[in-house]
C-alpha positions in Angstrom: 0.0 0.0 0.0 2.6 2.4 0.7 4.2 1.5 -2.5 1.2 1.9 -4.0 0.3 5.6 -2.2 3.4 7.0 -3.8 2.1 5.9 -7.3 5.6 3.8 -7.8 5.5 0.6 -9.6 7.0 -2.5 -8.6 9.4 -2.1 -11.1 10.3 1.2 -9.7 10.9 0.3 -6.0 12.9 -2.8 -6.8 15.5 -0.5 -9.0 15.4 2.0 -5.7 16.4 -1.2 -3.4 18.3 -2.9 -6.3 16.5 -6.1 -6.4 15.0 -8.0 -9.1 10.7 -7.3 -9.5 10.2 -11.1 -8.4 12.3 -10.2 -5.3 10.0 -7.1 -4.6 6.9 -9.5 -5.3 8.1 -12.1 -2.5 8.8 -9.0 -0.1 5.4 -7.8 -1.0 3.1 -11.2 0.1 5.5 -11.4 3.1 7.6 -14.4 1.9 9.5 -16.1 4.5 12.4 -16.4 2.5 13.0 -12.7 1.9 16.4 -12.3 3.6 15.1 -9.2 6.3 17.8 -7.0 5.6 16.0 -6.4 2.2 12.3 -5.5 4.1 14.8 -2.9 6.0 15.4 -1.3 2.4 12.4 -1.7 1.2 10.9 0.2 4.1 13.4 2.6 4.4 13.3 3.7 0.6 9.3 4.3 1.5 10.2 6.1 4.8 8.4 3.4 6.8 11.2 2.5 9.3 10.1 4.3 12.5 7.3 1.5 13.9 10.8 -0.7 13.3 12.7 0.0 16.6 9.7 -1.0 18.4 10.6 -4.4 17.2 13.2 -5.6 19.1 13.6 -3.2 22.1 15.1 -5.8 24.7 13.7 -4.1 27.5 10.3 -5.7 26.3 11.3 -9.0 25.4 10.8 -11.3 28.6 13.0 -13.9 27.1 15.9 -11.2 27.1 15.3 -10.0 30.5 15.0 -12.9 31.5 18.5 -14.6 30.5 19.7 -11.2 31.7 18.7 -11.9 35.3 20.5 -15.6 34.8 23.5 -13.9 33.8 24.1 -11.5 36.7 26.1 -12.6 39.6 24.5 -13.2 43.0 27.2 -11.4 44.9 29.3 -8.7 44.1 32.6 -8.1 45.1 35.5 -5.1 46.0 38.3 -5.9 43.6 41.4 -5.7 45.1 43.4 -3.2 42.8 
Protein backbone atom coordinates (compact mmCIF):
# COMPACT_ATOMS: atom_id res chain seq x y z
CA UNK A 1 0.00 0.00 0.00
CA UNK A 2 2.60 2.40 0.68
CA UNK A 3 4.22 1.52 -2.48
CA UNK A 4 1.15 1.91 -4.04
CA UNK A 5 0.33 5.65 -2.23
CA UNK A 6 3.35 6.97 -3.81
CA UNK A 7 2.12 5.86 -7.31
CA UNK A 8 5.64 3.84 -7.81
CA UNK A 9 5.52 0.55 -9.56
CA UNK A 10 6.98 -2.52 -8.59
CA UNK A 11 9.38 -2.11 -11.08
CA UNK A 12 10.33 1.23 -9.72
CA UNK A 13 10.91 0.32 -6.01
CA UNK A 14 12.85 -2.80 -6.82
CA UNK A 15 15.54 -0.54 -9.01
CA UNK A 16 15.41 2.04 -5.75
CA UNK A 17 16.35 -1.22 -3.40
CA UNK A 18 18.34 -2.85 -6.27
CA UNK A 19 16.45 -6.09 -6.43
CA UNK A 20 15.04 -7.99 -9.14
CA UNK A 21 10.75 -7.30 -9.50
CA UNK A 22 10.24 -11.12 -8.37
CA UNK A 23 12.25 -10.18 -5.26
CA UNK A 24 9.97 -7.09 -4.55
CA UNK A 25 6.91 -9.49 -5.32
CA UNK A 26 8.14 -12.05 -2.47
CA UNK A 27 8.81 -9.04 -0.12
CA UNK A 28 5.42 -7.76 -1.01
CA UNK A 29 3.10 -11.19 0.05
CA UNK A 30 5.53 -11.40 3.15
CA UNK A 31 7.63 -14.41 1.85
CA UNK A 32 9.49 -16.13 4.46
CA UNK A 33 12.42 -16.44 2.51
CA UNK A 34 13.02 -12.73 1.87
CA UNK A 35 16.41 -12.27 3.62
CA UNK A 36 15.11 -9.19 6.31
CA UNK A 37 17.79 -6.96 5.63
CA UNK A 38 16.03 -6.43 2.17
CA UNK A 39 12.30 -5.50 4.07
CA UNK A 40 14.80 -2.93 5.99
CA UNK A 41 15.35 -1.30 2.41
CA UNK A 42 12.41 -1.75 1.21
CA UNK A 43 10.88 0.16 4.14
CA UNK A 44 13.42 2.61 4.43
CA UNK A 45 13.30 3.68 0.58
CA UNK A 46 9.30 4.32 1.49
CA UNK A 47 10.20 6.14 4.78
CA UNK A 48 8.39 3.37 6.76
CA UNK A 49 11.22 2.45 9.27
CA UNK A 50 10.06 4.31 12.52
CA UNK A 51 7.34 1.48 13.88
CA UNK A 52 10.83 -0.74 13.35
CA UNK A 53 12.75 0.05 16.57
CA UNK A 54 9.74 -1.03 18.43
CA UNK A 55 10.57 -4.35 17.15
CA UNK A 56 13.22 -5.64 19.13
CA UNK A 57 13.63 -3.21 22.07
CA UNK A 58 15.10 -5.80 24.73
CA UNK A 59 13.73 -4.14 27.48
CA UNK A 60 10.31 -5.66 26.31
CA UNK A 61 11.29 -9.04 25.41
CA UNK A 62 10.76 -11.28 28.56
CA UNK A 63 13.00 -13.89 27.11
CA UNK A 64 15.87 -11.18 27.08
CA UNK A 65 15.33 -9.99 30.53
CA UNK A 66 14.97 -12.85 31.46
CA UNK A 67 18.46 -14.60 30.53
CA UNK A 68 19.71 -11.18 31.72
CA UNK A 69 18.72 -11.91 35.29
CA UNK A 70 20.50 -15.55 34.78
CA UNK A 71 23.52 -13.89 33.77
CA UNK A 72 24.07 -11.53 36.69
CA UNK A 73 26.05 -12.63 39.63
CA UNK A 74 24.52 -13.23 42.96
CA UNK A 75 27.20 -11.44 44.90
CA UNK A 76 29.32 -8.68 44.09
CA UNK A 77 32.57 -8.09 45.15
CA UNK A 78 35.46 -5.05 45.99
CA UNK A 79 38.27 -5.94 43.61
CA UNK A 80 41.42 -5.68 45.06
CA UNK A 81 43.40 -3.19 42.78
Amino acid sequence: MARRARLWTQADLAAKIGVSVNTLVSIEKGRATVAFGLIVKALWALDCLEGLEQVAKPEDDGAIQIAAARNMPLRVRERNE
